[in-house]
Structures are given as structure tokens and as C-alpha cells.
PyMOL Python script that loads the backbone (N, CA, C, O; Angstrom):
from pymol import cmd

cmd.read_pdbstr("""\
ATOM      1  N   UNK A   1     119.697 104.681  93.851  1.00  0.00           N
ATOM      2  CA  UNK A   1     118.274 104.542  94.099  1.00  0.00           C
ATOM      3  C   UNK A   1     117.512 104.265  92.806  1.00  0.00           C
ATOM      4  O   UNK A   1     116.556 103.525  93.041  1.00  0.00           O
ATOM      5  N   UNK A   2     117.611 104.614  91.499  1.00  0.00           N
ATOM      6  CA  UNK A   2     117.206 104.628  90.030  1.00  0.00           C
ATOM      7  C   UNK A   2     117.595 103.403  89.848  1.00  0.00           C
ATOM      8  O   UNK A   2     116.764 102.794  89.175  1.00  0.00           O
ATOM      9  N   UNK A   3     118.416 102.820  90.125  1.00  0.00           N
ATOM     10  CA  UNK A   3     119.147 101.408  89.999  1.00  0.00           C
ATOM     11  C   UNK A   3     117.977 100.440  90.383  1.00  0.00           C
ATOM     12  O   UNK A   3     117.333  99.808  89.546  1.00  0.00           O
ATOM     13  N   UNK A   4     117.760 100.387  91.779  1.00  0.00           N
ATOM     14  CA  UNK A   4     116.773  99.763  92.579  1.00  0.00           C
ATOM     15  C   UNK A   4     115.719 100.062  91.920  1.00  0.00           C
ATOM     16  O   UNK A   4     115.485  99.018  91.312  1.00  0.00           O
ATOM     17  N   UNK A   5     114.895 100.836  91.630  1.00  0.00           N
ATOM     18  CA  UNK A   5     113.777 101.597  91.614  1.00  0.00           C
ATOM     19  C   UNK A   5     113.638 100.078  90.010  1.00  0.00           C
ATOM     20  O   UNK A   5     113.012  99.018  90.000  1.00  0.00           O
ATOM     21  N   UNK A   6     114.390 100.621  89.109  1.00  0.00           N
ATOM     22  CA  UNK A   6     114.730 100.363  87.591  1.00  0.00           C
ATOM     23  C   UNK A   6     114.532  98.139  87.357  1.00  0.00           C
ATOM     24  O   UNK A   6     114.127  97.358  86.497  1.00  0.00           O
ATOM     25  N   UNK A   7     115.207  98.071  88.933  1.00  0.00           N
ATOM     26  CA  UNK A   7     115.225  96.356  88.853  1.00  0.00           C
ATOM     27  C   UNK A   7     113.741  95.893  89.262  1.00  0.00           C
ATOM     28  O   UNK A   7     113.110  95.018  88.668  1.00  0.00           O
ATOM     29  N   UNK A   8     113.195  96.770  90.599  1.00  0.00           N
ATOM     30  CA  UNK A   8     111.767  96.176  90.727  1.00  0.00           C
ATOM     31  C   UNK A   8     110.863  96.469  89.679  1.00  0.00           C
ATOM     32  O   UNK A   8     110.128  95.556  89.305  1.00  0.00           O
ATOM     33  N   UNK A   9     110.781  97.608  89.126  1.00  0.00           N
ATOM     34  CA  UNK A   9     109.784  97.916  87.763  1.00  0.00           C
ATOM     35  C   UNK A   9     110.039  96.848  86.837  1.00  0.00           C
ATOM     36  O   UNK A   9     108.975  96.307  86.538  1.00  0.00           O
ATOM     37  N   UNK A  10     111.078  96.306  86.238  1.00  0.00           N
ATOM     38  CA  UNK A  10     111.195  95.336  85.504  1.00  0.00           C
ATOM     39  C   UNK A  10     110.657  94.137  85.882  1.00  0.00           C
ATOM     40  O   UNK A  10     110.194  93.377  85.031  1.00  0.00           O
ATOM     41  N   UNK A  11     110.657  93.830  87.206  1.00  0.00           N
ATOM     42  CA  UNK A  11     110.377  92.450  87.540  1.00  0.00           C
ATOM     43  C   UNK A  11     108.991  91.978  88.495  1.00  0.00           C
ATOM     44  O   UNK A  11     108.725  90.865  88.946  1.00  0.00           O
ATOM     45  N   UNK A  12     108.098  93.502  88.632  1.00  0.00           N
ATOM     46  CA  UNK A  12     106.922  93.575  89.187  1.00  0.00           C
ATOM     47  C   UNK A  12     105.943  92.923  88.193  1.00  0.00           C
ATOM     48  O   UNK A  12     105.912  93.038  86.967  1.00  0.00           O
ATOM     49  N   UNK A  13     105.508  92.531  88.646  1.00  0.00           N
ATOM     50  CA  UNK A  13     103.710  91.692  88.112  1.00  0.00           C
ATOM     51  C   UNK A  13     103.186  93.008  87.534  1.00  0.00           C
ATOM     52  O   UNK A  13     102.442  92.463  86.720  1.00  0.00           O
ATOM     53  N   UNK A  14     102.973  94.422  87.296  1.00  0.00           N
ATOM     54  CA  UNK A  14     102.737  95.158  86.663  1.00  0.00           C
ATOM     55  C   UNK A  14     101.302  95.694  87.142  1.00  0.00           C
ATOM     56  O   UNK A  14     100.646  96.451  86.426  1.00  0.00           O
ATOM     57  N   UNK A  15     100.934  95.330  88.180  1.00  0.00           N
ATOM     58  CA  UNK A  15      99.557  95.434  88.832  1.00  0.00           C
ATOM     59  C   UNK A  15      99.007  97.299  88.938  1.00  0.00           C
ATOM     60  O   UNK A  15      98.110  97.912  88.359  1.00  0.00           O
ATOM     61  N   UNK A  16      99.813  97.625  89.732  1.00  0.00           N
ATOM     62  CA  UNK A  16      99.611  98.669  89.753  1.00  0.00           C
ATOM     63  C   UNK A  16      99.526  99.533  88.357  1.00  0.00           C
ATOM     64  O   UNK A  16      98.572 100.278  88.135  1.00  0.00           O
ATOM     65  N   UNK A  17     100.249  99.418  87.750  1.00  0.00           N
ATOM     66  CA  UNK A  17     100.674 100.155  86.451  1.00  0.00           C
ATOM     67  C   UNK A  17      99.943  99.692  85.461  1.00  0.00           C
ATOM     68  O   UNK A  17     100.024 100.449  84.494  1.00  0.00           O
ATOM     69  N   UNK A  18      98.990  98.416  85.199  1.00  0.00           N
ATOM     70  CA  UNK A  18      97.731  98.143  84.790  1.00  0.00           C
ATOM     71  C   UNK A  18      96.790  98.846  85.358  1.00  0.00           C
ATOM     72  O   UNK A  18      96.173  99.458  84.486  1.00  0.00           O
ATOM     73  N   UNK A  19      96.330  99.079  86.549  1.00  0.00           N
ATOM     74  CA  UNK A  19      95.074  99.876  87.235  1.00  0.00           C
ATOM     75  C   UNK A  19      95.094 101.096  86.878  1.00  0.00           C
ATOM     76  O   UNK A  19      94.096 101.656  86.425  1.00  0.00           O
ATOM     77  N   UNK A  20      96.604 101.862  87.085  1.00  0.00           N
ATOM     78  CA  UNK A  20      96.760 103.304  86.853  1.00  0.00           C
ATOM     79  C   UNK A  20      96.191 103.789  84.946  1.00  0.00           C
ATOM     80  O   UNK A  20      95.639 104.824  84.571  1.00  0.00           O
ATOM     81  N   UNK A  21      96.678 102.384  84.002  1.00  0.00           N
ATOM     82  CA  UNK A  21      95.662 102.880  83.079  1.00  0.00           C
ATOM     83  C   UNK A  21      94.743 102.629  82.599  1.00  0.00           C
ATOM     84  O   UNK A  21      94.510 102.988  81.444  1.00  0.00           O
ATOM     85  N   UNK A  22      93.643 101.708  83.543  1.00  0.00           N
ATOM     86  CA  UNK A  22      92.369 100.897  82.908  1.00  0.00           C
ATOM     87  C   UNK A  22      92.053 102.181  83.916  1.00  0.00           C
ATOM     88  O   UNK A  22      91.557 103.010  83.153  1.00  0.00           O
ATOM     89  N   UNK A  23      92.089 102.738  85.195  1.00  0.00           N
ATOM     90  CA  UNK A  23      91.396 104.302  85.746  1.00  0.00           C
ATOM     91  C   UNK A  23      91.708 105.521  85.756  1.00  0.00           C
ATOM     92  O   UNK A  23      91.307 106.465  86.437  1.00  0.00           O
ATOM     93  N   UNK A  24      92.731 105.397  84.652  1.00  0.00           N
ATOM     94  CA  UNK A  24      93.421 107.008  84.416  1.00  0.00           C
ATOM     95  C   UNK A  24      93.615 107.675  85.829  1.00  0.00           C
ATOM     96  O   UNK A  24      93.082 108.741  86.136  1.00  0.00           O
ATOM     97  N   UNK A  25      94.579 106.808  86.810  1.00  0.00           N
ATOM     98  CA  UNK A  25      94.764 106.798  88.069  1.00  0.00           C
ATOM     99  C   UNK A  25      96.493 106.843  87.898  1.00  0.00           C
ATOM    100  O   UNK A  25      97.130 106.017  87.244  1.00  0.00           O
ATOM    101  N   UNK A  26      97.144 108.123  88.719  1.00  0.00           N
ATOM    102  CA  UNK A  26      98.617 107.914  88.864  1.00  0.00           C
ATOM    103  C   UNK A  26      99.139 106.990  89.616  1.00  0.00           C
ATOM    104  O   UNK A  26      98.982 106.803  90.823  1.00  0.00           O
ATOM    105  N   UNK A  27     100.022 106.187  88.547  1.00  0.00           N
ATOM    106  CA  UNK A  27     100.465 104.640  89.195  1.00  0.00           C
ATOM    107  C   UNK A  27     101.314 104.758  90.639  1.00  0.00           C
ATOM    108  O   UNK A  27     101.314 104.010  91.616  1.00  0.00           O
ATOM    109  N   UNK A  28     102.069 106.055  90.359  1.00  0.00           N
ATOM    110  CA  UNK A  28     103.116 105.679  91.988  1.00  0.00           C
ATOM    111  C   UNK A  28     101.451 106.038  93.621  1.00  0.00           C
ATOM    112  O   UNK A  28     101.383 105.631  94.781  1.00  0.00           O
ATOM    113  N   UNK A  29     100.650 106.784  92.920  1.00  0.00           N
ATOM    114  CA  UNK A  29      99.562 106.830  94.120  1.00  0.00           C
ATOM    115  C   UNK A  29      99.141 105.425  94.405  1.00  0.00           C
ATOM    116  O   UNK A  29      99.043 105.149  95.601  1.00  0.00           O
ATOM    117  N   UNK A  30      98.807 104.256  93.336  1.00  0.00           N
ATOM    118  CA  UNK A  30      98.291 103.313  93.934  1.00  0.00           C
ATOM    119  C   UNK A  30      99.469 102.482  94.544  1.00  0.00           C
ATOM    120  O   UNK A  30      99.233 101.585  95.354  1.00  0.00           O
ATOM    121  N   UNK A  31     100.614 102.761  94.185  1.00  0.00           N
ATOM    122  CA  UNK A  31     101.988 102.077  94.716  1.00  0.00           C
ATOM    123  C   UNK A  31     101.803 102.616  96.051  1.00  0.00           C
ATOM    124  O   UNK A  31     102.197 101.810  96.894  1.00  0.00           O
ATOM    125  N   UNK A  32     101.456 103.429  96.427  1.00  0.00           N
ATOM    126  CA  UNK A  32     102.012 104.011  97.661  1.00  0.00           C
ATOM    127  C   UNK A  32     100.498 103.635  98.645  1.00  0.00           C
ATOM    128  O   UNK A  32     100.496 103.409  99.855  1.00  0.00           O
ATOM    129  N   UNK A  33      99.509 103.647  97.900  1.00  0.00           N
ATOM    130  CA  UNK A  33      98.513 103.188  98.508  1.00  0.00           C
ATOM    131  C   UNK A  33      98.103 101.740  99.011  1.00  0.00           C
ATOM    132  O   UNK A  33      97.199 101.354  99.752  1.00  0.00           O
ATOM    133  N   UNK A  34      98.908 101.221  98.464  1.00  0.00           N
ATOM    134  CA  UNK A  34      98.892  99.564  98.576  1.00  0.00           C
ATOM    135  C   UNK A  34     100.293  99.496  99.763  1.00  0.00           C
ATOM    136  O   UNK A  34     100.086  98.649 100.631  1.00  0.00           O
ATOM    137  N   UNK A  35     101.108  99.947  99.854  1.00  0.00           N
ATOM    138  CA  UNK A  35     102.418 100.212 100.658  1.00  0.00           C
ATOM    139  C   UNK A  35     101.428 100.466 101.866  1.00  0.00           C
ATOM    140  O   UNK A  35     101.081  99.666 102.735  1.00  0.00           O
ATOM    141  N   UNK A  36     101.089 101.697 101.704  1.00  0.00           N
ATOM    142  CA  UNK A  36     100.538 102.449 103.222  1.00  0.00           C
ATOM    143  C   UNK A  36      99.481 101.201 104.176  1.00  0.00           C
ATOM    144  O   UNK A  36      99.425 100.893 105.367  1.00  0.00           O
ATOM    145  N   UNK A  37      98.698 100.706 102.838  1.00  0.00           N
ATOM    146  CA  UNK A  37      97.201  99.753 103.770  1.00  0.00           C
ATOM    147  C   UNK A  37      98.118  98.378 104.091  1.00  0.00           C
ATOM    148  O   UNK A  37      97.731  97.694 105.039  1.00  0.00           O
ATOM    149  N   UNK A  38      99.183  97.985 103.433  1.00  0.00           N
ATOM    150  CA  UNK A  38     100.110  96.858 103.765  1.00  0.00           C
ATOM    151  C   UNK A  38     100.373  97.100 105.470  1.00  0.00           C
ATOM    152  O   UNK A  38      99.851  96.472 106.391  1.00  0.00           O
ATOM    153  N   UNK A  39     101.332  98.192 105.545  1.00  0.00           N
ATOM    154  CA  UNK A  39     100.832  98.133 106.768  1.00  0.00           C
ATOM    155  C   UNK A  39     100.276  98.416 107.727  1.00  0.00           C
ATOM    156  O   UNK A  39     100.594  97.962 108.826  1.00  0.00           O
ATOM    157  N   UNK A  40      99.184  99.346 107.511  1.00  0.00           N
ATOM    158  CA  UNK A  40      98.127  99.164 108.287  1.00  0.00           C
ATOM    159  C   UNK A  40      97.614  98.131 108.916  1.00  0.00           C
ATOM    160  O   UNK A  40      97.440  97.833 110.098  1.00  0.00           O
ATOM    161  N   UNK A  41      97.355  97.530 107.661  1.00  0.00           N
ATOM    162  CA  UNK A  41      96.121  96.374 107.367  1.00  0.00           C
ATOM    163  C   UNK A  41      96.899  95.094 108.007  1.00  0.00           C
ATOM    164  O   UNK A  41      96.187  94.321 108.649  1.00  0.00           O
ATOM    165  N   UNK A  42      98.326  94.781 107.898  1.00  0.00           N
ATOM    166  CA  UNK A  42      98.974  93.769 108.604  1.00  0.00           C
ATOM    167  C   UNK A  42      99.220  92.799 107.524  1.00  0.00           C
ATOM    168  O   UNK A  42      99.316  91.578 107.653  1.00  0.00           O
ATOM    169  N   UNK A  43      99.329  93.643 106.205  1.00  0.00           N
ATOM    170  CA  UNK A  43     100.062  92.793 104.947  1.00  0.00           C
ATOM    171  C   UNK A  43      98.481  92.429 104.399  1.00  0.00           C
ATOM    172  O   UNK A  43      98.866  91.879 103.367  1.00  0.00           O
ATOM    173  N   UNK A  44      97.150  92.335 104.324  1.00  0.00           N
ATOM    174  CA  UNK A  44      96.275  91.878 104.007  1.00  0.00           C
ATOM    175  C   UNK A  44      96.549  92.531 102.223  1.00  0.00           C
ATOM    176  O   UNK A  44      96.474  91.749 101.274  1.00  0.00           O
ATOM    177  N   UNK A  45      96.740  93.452 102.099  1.00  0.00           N
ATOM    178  CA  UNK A  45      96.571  93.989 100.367  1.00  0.00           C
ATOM    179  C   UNK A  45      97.615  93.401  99.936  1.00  0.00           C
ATOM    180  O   UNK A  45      97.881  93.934  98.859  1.00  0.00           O
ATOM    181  N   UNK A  46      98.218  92.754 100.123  1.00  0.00           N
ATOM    182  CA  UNK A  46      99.650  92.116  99.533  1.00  0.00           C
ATOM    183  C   UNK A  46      98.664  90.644  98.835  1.00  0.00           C
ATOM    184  O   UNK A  46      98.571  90.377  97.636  1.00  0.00           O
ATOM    185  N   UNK A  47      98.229  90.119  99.616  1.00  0.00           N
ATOM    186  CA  UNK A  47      96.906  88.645  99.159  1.00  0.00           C
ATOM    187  C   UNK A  47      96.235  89.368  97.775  1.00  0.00           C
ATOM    188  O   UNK A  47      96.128  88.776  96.701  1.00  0.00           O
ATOM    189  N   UNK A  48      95.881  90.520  97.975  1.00  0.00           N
ATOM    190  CA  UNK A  48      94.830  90.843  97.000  1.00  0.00           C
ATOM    191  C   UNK A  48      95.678  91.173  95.782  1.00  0.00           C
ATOM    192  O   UNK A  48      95.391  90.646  94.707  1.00  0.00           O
ATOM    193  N   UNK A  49      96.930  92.193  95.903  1.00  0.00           N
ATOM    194  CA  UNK A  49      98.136  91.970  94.838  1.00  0.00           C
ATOM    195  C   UNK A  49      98.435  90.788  94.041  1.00  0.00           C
ATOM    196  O   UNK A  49      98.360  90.609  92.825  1.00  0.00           O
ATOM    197  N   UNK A  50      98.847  89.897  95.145  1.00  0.00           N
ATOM    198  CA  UNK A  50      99.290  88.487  94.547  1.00  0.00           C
ATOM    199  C   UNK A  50      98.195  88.294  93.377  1.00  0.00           C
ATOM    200  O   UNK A  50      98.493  88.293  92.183  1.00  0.00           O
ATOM    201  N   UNK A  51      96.882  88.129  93.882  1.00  0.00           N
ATOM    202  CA  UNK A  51      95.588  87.485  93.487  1.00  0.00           C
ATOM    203  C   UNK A  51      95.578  88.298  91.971  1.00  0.00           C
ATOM    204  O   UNK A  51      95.741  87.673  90.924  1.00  0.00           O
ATOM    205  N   UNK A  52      95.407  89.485  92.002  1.00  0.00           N
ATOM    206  CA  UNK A  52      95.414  89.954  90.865  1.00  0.00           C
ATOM    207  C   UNK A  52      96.627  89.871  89.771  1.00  0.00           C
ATOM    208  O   UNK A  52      96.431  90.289  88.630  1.00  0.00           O
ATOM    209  N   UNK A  53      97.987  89.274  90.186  1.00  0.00           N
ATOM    210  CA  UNK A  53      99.334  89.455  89.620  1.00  0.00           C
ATOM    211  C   UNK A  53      98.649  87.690  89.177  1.00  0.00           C
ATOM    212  O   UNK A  53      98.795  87.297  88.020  1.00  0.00           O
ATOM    213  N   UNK A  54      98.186  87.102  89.859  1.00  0.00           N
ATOM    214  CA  UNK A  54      98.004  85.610  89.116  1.00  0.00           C
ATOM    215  C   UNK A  54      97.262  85.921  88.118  1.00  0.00           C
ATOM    216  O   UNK A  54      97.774  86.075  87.009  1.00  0.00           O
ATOM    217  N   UNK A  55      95.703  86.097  88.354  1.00  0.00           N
ATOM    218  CA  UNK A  55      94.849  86.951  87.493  1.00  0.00           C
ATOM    219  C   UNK A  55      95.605  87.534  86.257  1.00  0.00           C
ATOM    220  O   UNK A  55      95.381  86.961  85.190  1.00  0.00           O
ATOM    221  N   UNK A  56      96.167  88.222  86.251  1.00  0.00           N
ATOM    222  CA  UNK A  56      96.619  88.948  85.019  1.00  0.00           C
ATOM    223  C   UNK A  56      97.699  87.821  84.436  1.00  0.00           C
ATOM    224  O   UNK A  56      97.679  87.882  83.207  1.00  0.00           O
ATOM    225  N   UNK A  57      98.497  86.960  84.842  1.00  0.00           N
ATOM    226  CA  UNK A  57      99.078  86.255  84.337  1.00  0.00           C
ATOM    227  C   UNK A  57      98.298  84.537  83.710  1.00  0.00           C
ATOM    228  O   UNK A  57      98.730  83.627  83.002  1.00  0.00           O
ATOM    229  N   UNK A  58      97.171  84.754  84.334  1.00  0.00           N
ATOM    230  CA  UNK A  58      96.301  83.502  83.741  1.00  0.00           C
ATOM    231  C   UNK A  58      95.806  83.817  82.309  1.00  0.00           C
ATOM    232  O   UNK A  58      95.787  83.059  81.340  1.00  0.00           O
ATOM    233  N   UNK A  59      95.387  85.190  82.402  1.00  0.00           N
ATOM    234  CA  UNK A  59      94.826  86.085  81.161  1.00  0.00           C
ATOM    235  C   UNK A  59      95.311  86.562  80.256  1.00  0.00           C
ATOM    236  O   UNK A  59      94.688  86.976  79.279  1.00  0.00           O
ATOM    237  N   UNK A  60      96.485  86.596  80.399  1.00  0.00           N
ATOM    238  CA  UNK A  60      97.394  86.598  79.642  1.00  0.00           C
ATOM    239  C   UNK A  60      98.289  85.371  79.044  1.00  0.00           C
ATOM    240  O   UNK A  60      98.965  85.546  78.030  1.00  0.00           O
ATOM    241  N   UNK A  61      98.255  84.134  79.721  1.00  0.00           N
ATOM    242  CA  UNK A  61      98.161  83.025  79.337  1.00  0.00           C
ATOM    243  C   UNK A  61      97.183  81.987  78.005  1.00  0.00           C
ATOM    244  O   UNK A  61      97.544  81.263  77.078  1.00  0.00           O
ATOM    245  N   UNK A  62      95.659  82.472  78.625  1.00  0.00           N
ATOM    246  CA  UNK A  62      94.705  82.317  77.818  1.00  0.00           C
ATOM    247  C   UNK A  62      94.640  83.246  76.342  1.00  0.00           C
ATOM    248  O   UNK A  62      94.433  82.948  75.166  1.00  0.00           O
ATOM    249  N   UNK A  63      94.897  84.369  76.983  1.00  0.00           N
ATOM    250  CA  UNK A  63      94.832  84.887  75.206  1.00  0.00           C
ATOM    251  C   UNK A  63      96.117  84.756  74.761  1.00  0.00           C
ATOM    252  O   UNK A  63      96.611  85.875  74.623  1.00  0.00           O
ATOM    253  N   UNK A  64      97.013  83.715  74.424  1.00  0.00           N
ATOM    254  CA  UNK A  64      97.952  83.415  73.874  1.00  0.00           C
ATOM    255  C   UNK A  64      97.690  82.195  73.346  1.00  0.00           C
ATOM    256  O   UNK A  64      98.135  82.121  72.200  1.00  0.00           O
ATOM    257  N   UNK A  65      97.041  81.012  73.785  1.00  0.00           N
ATOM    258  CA  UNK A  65      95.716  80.132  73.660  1.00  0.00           C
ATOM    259  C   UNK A  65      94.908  80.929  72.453  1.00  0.00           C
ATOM    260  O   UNK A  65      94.591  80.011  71.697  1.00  0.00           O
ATOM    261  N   UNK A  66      94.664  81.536  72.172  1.00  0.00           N
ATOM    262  CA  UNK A  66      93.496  81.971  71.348  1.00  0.00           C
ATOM    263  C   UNK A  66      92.613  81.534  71.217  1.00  0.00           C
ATOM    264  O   UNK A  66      92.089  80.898  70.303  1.00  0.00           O
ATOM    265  N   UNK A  67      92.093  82.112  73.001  1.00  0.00           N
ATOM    266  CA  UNK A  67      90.563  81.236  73.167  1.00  0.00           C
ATOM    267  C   UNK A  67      89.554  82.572  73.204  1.00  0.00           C
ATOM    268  O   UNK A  67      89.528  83.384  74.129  1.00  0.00           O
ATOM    269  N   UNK A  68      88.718  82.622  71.979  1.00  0.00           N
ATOM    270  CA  UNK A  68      87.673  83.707  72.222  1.00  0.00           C
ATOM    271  C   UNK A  68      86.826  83.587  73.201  1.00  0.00           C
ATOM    272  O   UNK A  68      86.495  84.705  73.594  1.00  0.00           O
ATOM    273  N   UNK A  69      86.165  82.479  73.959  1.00  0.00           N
ATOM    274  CA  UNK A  69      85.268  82.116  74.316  1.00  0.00           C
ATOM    275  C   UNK A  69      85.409  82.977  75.355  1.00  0.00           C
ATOM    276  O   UNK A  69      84.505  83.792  75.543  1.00  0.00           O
ATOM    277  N   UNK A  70      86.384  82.965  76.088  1.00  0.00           N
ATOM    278  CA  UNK A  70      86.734  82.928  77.541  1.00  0.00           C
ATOM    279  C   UNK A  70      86.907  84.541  78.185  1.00  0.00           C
ATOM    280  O   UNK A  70      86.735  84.937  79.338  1.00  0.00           O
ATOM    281  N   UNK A  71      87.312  85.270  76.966  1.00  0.00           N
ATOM    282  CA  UNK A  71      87.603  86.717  76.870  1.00  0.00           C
ATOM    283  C   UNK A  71      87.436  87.350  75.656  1.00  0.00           C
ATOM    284  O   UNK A  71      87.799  87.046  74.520  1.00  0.00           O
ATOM    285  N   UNK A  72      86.608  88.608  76.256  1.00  0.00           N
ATOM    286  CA  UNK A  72      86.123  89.475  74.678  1.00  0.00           C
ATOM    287  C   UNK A  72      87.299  89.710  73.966  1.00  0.00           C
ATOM    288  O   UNK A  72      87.257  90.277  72.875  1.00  0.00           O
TER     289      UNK A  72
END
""", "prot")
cmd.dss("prot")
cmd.show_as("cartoon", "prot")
cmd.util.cbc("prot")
cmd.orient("prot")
């Protein structure tokens, strides 16, 4: 199970585990909170995941660019 656990942490977009420390929020709660409204919701927070996993990878794109303009 540490095995599994060990391959998705490596290869997750890091979403959650960004939020947990820009709100001093425990990361496996928003893991599990995004799990739970997945299906509730009928997969709808999975769109908003993605959205933010692009997001963070555009921004992280750009400041490699070393564009001040665009980000403090």
C-alpha cells in the first residue's frame, strides 16, 4: 500500500499539497475532500483539479521565463 501511495505522490500535479500550505490546511483532508465531492458531485471537482494542476504548471512555466510582469 506505501508502494502505491509513494508512486501517486510522486506523479500528482501537487494540488492539494500546494493548498494544504498556502492555508495551513492538512493535505490528506483536502485529498479526501476532493475524493468525497468527486463523488458526490459526479466527478465535477476533478475539472476544477485539472484546472488548477494546469494553472500551477503554466506558472510555473512563466517564472522560468523570467517574466516579472506577469507575477509578483
Amino acid at each position: 500500500m506505501n508502494k502505491l501511495k509513494h508512486f501517486f505522490e510522486e506523479r500528482a500535479f501537487g494540488v492539494c499539497s500546494k493548498l494544504g500550505e498556502k492555508f495551513h490546511f492538512p493535505i490528506d483532508s483536502i485529498r479526501l475532500f476532493f475524493i468525497y465531492s468527486s463523488f458526490i458531485t459526479m466527478g465535477s471537482p476533478v475539472i476544477v483539479y485539472v484546472s488548477m494542476a494546469m494553472m500551477m504548471k503554466i506558472r510555473k512555466y512563466l517564472r522560468k521565463m523570467n517574466n516579472p510582469v506577469l507575477f509578483d
